[in-house]
PAVEX-665442 format. One record per residue (C-alpha): residue number from 1; chain; x, y negated, z negated. Coordinates in steps of 0.5 Angstrom, whole numbers, plus 2048, in hexadecimal, padded with zeros to 3 digits. Example, Ala and Ser with C-alpha at 12.3 -4.5 7.8 and 13.67 -1.06 7.14 Angstrom:
2
(site 1 "A" (819 809 7F0)),
(site 2 "A" (81B 802 7F2)),
//
This chain:
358
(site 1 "A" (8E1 823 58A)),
(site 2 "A" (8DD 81D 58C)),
(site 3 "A" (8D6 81F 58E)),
(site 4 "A" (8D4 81F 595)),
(site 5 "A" (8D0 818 595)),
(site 6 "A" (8C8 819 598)),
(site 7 "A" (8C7 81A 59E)),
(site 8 "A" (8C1 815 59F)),
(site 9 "A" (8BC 816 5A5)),
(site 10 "A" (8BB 811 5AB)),
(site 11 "A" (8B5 80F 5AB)),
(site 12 "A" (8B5 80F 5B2)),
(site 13 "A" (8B6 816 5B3)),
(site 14 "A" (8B1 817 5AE)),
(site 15 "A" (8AC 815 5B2)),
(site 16 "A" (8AF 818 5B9)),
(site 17 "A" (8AE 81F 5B6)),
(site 18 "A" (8A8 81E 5B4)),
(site 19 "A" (8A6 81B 5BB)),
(site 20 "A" (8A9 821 5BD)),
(site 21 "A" (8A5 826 5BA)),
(site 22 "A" (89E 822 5BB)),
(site 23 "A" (89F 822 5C2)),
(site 24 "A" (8A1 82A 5C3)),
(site 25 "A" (89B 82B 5BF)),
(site 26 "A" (898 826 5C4)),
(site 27 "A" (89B 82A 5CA)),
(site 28 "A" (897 831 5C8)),
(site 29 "A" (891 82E 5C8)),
(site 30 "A" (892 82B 5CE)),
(site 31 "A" (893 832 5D0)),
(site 32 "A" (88D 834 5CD)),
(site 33 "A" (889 82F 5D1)),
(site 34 "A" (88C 831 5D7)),
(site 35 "A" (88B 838 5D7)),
(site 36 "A" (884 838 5D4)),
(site 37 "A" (882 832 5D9)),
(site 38 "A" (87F 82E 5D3)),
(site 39 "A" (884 828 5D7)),
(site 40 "A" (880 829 5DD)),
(site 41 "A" (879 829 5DA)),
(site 42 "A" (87B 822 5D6)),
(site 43 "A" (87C 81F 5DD)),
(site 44 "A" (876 822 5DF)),
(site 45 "A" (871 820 5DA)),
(site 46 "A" (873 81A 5D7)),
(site 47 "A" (872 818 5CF)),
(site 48 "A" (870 81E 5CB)),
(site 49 "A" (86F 821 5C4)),
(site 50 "A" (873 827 5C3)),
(site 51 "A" (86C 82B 5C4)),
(site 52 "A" (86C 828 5CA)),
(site 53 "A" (872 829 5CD)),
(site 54 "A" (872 831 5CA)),
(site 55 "A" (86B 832 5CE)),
(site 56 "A" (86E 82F 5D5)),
(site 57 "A" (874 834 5D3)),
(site 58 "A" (870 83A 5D0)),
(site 59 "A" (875 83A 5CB)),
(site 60 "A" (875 83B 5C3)),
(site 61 "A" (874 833 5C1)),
(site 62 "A" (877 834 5BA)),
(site 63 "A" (87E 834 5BE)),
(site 64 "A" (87C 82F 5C3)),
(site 65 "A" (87B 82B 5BD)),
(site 66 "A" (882 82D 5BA)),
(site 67 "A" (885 82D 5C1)),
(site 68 "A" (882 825 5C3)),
(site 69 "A" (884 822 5BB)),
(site 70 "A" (88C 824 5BC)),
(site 71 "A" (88B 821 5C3)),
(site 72 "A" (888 81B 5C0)),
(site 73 "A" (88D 81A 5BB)),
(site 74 "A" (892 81B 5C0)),
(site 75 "A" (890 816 5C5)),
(site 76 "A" (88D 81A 5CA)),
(site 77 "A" (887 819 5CA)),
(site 78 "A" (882 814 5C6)),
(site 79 "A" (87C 814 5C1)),
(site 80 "A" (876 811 5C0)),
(site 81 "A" (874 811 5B8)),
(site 82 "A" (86D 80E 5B9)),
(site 83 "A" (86B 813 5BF)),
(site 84 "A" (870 818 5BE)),
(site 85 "A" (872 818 5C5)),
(site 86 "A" (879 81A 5C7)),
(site 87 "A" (87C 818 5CD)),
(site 88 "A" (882 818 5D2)),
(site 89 "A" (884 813 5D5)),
(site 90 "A" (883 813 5DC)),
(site 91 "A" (88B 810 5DC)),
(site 92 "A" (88D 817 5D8)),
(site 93 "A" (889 81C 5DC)),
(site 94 "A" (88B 81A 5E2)),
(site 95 "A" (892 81D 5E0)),
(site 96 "A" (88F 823 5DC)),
(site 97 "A" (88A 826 5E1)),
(site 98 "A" (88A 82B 5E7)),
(site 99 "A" (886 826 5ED)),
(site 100 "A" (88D 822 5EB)),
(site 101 "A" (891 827 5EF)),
(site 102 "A" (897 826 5EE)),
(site 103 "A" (897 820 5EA)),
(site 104 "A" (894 825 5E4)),
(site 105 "A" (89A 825 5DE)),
(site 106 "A" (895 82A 5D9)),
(site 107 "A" (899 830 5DD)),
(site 108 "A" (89F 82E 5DB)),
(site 109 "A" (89C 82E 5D4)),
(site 110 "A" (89B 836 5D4)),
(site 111 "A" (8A2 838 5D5)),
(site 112 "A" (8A3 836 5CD)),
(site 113 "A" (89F 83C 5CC)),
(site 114 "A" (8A2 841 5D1)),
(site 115 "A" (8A9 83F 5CE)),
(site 116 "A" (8A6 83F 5C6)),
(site 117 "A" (8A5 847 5C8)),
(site 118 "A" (8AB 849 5C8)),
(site 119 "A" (8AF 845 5C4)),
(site 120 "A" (8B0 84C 5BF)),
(site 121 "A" (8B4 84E 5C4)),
(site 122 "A" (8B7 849 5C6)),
(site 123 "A" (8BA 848 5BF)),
(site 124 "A" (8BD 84E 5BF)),
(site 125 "A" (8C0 84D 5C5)),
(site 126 "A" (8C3 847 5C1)),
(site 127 "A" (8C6 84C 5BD)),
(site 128 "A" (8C8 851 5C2)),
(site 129 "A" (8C9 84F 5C8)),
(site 130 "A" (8C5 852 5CE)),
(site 131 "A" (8BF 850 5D1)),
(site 132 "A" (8B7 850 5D2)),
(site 133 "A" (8B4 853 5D7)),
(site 134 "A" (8AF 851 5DC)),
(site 135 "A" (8AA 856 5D9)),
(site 136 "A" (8A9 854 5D2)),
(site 137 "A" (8A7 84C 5D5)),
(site 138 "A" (89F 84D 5D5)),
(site 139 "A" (89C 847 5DA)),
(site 140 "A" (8A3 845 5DC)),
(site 141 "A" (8A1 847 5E5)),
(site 142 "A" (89A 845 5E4)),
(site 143 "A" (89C 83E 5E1)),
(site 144 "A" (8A3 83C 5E6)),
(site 145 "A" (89D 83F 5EB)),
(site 146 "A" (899 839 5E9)),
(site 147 "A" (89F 835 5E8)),
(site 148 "A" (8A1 835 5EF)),
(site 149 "A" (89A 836 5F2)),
(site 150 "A" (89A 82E 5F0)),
(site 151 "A" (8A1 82C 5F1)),
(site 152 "A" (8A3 830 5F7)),
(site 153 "A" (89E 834 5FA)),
(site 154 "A" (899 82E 5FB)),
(site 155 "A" (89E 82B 600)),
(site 156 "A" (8A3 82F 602)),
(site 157 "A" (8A0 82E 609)),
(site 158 "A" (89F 826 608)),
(site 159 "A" (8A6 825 605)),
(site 160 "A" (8AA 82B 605)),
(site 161 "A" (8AB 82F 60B)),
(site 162 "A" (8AC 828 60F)),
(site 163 "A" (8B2 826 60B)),
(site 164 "A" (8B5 82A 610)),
(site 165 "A" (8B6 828 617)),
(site 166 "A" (8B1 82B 61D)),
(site 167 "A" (8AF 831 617)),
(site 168 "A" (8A8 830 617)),
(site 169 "A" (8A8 831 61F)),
(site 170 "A" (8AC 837 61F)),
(site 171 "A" (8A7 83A 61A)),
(site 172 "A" (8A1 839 61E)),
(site 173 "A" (8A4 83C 624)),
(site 174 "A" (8A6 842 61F)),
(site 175 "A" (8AD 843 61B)),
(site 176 "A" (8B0 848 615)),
(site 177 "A" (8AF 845 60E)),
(site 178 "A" (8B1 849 606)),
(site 179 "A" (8B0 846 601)),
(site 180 "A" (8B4 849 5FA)),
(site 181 "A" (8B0 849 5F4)),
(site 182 "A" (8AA 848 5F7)),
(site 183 "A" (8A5 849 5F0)),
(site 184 "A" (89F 84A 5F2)),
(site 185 "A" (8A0 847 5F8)),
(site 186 "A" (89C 841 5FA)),
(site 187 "A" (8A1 83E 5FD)),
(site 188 "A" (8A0 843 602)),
(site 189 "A" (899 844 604)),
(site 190 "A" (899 83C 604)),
(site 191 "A" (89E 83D 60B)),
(site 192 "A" (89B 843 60D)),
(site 193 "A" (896 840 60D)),
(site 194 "A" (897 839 611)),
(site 195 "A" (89C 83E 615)),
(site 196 "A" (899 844 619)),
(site 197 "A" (89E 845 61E)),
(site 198 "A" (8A5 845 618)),
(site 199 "A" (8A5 84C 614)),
(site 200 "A" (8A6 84A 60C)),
(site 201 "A" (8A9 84F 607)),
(site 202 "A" (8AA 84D 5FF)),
(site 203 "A" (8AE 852 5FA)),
(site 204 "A" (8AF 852 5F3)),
(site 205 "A" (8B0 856 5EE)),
(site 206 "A" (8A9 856 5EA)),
(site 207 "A" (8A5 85D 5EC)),
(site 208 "A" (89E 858 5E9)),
(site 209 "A" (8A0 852 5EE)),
(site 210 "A" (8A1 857 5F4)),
(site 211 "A" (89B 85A 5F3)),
(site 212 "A" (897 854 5F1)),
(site 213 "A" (89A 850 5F7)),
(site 214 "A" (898 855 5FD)),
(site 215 "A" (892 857 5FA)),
(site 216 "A" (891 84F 5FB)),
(site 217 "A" (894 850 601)),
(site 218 "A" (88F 855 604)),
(site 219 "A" (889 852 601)),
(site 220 "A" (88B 84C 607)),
(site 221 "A" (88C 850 60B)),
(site 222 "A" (893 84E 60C)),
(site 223 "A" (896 854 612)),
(site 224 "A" (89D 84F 612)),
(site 225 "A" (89F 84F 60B)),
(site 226 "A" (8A1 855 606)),
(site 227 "A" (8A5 856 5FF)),
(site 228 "A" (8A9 85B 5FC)),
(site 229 "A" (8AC 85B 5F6)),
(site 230 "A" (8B4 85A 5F8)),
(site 231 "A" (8BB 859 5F4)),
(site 232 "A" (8BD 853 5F8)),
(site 233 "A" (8C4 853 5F6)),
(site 234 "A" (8C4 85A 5FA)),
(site 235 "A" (8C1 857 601)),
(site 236 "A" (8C4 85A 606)),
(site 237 "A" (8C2 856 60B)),
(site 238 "A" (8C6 852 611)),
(site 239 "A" (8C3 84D 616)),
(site 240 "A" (8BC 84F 615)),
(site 241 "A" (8B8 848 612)),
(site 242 "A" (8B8 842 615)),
(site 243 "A" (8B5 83F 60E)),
(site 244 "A" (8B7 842 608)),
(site 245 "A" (8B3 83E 601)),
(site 246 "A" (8B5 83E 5FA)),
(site 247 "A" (8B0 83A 5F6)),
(site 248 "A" (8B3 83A 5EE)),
(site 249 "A" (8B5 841 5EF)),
(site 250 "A" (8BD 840 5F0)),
(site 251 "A" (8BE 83E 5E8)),
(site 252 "A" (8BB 844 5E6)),
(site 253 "A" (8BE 849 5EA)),
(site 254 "A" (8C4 84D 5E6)),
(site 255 "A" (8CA 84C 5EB)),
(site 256 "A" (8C8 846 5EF)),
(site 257 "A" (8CE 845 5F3)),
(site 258 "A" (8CD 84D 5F6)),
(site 259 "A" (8C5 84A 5F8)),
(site 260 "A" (8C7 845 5FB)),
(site 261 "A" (8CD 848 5FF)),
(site 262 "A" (8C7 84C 601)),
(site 263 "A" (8C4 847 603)),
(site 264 "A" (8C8 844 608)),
(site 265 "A" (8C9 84B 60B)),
(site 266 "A" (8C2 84D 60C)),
(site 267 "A" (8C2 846 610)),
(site 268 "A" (8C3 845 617)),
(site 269 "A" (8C8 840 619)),
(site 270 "A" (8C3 83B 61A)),
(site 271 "A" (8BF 83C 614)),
(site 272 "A" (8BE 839 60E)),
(site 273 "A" (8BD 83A 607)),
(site 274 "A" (8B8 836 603)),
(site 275 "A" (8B9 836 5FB)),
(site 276 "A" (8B4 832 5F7)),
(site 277 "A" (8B8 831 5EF)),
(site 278 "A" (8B8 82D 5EA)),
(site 279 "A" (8BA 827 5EB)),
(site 280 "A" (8BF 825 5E5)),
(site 281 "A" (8C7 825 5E4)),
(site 282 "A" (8CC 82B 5E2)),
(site 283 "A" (8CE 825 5DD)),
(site 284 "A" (8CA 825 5D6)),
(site 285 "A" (8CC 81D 5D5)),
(site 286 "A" (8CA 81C 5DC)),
(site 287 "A" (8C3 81F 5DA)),
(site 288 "A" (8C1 81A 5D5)),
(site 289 "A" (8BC 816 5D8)),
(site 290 "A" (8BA 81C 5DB)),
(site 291 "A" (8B1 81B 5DA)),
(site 292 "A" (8B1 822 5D9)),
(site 293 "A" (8B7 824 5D7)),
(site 294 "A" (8B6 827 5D0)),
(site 295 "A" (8B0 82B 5D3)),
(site 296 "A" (8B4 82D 5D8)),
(site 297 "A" (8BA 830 5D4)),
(site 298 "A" (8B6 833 5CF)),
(site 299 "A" (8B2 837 5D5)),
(site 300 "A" (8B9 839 5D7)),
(site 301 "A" (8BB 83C 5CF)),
(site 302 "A" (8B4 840 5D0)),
(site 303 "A" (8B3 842 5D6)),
(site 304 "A" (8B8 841 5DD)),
(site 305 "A" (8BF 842 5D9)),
(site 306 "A" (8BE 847 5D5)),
(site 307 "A" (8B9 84B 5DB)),
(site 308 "A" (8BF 84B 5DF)),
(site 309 "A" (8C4 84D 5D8)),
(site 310 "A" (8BF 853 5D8)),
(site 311 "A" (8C2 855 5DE)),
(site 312 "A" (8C9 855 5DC)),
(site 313 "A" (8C9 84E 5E0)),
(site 314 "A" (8CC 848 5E1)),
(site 315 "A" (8C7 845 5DD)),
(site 316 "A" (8C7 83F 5E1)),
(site 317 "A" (8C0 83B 5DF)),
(site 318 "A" (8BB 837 5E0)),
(site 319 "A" (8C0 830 5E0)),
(site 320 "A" (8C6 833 5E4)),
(site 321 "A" (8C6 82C 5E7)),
(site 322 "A" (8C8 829 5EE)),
(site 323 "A" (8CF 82A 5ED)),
(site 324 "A" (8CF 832 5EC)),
(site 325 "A" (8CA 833 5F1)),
(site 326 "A" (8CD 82F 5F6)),
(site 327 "A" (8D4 833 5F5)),
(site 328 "A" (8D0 83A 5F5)),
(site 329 "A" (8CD 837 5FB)),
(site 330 "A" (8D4 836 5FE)),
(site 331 "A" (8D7 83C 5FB)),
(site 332 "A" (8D1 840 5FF)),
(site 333 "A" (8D4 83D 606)),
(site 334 "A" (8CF 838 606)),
(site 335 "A" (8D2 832 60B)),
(site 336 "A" (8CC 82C 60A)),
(site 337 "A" (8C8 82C 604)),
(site 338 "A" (8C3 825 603)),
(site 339 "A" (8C0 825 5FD)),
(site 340 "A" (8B9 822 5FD)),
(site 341 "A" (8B4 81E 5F7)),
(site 342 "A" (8AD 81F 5F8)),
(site 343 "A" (8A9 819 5F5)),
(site 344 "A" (8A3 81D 5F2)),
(site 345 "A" (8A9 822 5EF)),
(site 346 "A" (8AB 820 5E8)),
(site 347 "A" (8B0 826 5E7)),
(site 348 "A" (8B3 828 5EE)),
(site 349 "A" (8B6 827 5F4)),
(site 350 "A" (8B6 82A 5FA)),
(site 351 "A" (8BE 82D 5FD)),
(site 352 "A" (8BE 82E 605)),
(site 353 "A" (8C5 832 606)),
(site 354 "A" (8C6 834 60E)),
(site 355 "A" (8CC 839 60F)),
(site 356 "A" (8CF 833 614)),
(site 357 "A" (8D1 82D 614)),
(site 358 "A" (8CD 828 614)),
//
């Protein structure tokens, strides 16, 4: 028998992998920044020694030094061997501090590691099937609450709301709104807020987000917004809400297509359903040039399928796409769907469906 001639390794390849693995080493640290605020002292304080910037930190300066030289190497931030400054471009900054708003990309960088926590058990799911719950995911709510805050929150009522003809009017004279898998509800008290004469109720599963949501809504003074803890896919309600929202919350839930028929129950005739979603395709080989489509893929792997499957669900996940969604939108009895690109909003879209014709 003749020997298997030797494999040779492309030397592209070779380079792509480890490109790969600096730049996950890169996105912890990003991470890092983020969540200790050295990125937002960097933009404060300008050139600085590690000494410096660990003292305007009040943070250990033998990590910031560590933590400043993978970030140089990476290309992030620059160095000064004659004065032993770091600096981060103003160019860089822009895209990894809080003033930035939702410009700021450092957030996305924190789901690496929330994802990282659970991949024990996510390998074992691999062997036998079955899911993760949402109680073994450390940070998740707080990081998807600062995820939405930037991208949805801060202008829900700029951009959202008035994708739907006459709502905002309606919404100051004084209409009924849900909003299903609310988190920790920031959505909610932002329209709660800006709207005193609407009453507003969020539901979701998680104990921890229910109570922290209505002990934010009680510290503002909110009398027109309440949580509960809720199974959406057992709603009951029919002809009650004049606005129902979903944002990034459909994709996770164990039966999908049940909610969303609740959904269109609980709306009154004239209602309407607004559905913040990834915006991607159902169709792996559409999504090939998608900016974020590795990223997006791995979080469904780690956390929105296998959520779902932990539940005996559909385990749908994050990159259902347009074509599944539009179809379980129509199978909900849904008879106008407009889908919406928001231009600061790289990875969603936003779904507007009506149970009458257009």
């Amino acid at each position: 028998m003749q020997a298997p001639a030797e494999t040779k390794t492309s030397a592209s390849f070779d380079q792509t992998l480890l490109r790969i693995y600096n730049d996950a080493a890169i996105t912890q640290m990003i991470s890092i920044g983020h969540r200790t605020g050295l990125f937002d002292k960097m933009a404060e304080y300008g050139a600085a020694t590690s000494e410096q910037l660990a003292a305007e930190a009040s943070l250990n300066e033998r990590y910031v030094r560590e933590w400043l030289a993978a970030l140089t190497t990476g290309g992030i931030v620059t160095y000064d061997p004659a004065s032993k400054k770091y600096l981060l471009p103003p160019e860089h900054a822009y895209l990894l501090i809080r003033k930035s708003g939702k410009d700021n990309l450092a957030v996305f960088a924190q789901y690496v590691s929330v994802m990282a926590n659970v991949e024990d058990e996510i390998i074992e799911c691999f062997h036998k099937g079955g899911g993760v719950p949402y109680s073994s995911f450390k940070r998740f709510h707080e990081v998807m609450a600062e995820d939405s805050g930037q991208s949805v929150v801060s202008t829900i009522i700029e951009t959202v709301l008035p994708l739907v003809d006459g709502l905002v009017p309606r919404m100051k004279e004084g209409i009924e709104v849900m909003d299903l898998g609310c988190g920790r509800g920031l959505a909610l008290m932002r329209m709660a807020m800006a709207f005193p004469n609407s009453n507003f109720v969020g539901y979701d599963l998680c104990d921890d987000t229910i109570a922290y949501a209505n002990k934010e809504a009680q510290n503002l003074q909110l009398n027109n917004l309440r949580f509960e803890k809720r199974d959406v896919t057992a709603l009951g309600e029919t002809a009650r809400f004049d606005l129902i929202t979903a944002l990034d919350a459909i994709h996770d839930q164990a039966q999908p297509q049940i909610v969303l028929n609740n959904v269109n129950q609980a709306l009154k005739t004239n209602g309407t359903f607004v559905m913040q979603d990834i915006d991607a395709s159902s169709h792996v080989e559409k999504n090939l040039d998608h900016p974020l489509g590795p990223f997006l893929y791995a979080i469904s792997c780690m956390h929105c399928m296998t959520v779902s499957l932990a539940q005996n669900g559909e385990g749908l996940g994050t990159m259902w796409g347009r074509e599944i969604a539009l179809a379980y939108l129509e199978r909900a009895g849904f008879k106008s769907v407009k889908i919406h690109k928001l231009s600061h909003d790289v990875q969603n879209c936003i779904y507007v469906a009506g149970k009458t014709p257009d």
